[in-house]
C-alpha positions in Angstrom: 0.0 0.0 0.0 3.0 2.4 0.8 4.3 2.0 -2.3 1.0 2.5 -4.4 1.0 5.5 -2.7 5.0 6.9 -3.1 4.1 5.7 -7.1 0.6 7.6 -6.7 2.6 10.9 -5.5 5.4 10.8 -7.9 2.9 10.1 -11.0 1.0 13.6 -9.8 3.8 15.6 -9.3 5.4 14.4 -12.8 1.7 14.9 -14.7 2.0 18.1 -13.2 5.6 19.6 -13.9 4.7 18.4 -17.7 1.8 20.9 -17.7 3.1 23.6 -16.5 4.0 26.6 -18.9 7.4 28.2 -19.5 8.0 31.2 -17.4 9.6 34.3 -19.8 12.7 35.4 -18.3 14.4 38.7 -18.7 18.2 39.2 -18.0 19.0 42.1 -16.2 21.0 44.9 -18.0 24.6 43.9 -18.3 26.9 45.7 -16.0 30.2 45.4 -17.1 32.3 45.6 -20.1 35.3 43.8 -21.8 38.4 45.5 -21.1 40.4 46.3 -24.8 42.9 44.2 -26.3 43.5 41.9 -29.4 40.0 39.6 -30.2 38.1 41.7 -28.0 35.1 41.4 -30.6 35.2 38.2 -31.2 35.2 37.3 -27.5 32.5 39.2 -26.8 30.6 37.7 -29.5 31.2 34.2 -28.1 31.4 33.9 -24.6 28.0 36.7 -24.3 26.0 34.9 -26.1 25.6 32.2 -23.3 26.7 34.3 -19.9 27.1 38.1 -18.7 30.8 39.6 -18.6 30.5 39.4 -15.3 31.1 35.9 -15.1 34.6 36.8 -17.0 35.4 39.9 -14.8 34.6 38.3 -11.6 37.1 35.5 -12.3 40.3 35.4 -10.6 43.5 37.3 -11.0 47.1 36.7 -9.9 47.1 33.3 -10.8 50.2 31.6 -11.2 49.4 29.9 -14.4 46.4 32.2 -16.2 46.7 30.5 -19.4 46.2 27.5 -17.7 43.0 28.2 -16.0 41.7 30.3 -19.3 42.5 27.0 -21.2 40.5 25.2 -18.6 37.7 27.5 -18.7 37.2 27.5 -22.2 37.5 24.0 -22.1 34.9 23.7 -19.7 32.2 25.7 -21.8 32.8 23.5 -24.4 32.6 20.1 -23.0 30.2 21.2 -20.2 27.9 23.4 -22.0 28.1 22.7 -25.5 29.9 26.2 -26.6 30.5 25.5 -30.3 34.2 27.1 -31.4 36.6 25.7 -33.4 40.4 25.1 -32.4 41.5 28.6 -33.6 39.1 30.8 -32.2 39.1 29.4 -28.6 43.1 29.8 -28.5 42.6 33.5 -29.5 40.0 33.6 -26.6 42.1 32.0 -24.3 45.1 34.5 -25.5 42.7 37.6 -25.0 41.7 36.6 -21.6 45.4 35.5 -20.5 46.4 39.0 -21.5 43.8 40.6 -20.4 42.4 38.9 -17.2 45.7 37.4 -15.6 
């Protein structure tokens, strides 16, 4: 009977999740900005199209191997979350933000 019921409860609460509508989301105004240097553009274009600069900016500095972690983070967004760049446009992000965010 106790697992009727646990099967009973989980059937509901799946029937309802499956009806329930999208909630529209609006991202709140960026606040920050990609500092200059070389491939700024193309950075921009890439890694905001899936998360806020702030996500770069907020990153860590005074690292003792920067290209290390940038190659790991743009690694990450690739495996992890399905970012879509080819070999020579993720090493001129990881230059960019090697020079730029060390």
């Amino acid at each position: 009977m106790k697992l009727r019921s646990i099967l009973l409860a989980a059937a509901l609460l799946a029937a309802g999740g499956a009806l329930a509508a999208p909630k529209p989301y609006q991202a709140p105004p960026e606040t920050a900005s990609l500092a200059d240097g070389p491939d700024v553009d193309l950075v921009d274009a890439n890694c905001s199209a899936c998360h806020s600069v702030d996500y770069i900016t907020t990153q860590p500095r005074g690292l003792a191997d920067p290209k290390g972690f940038w190659t790991a983070e743009v690694s990450k967004m690739k495996k992890a979350y399905g970012y879509k760049a080819d070999d020579q446009d993720a090493a001129k992000i990881v230059a960019y933000l090697t020079e730029v965010y060390r």
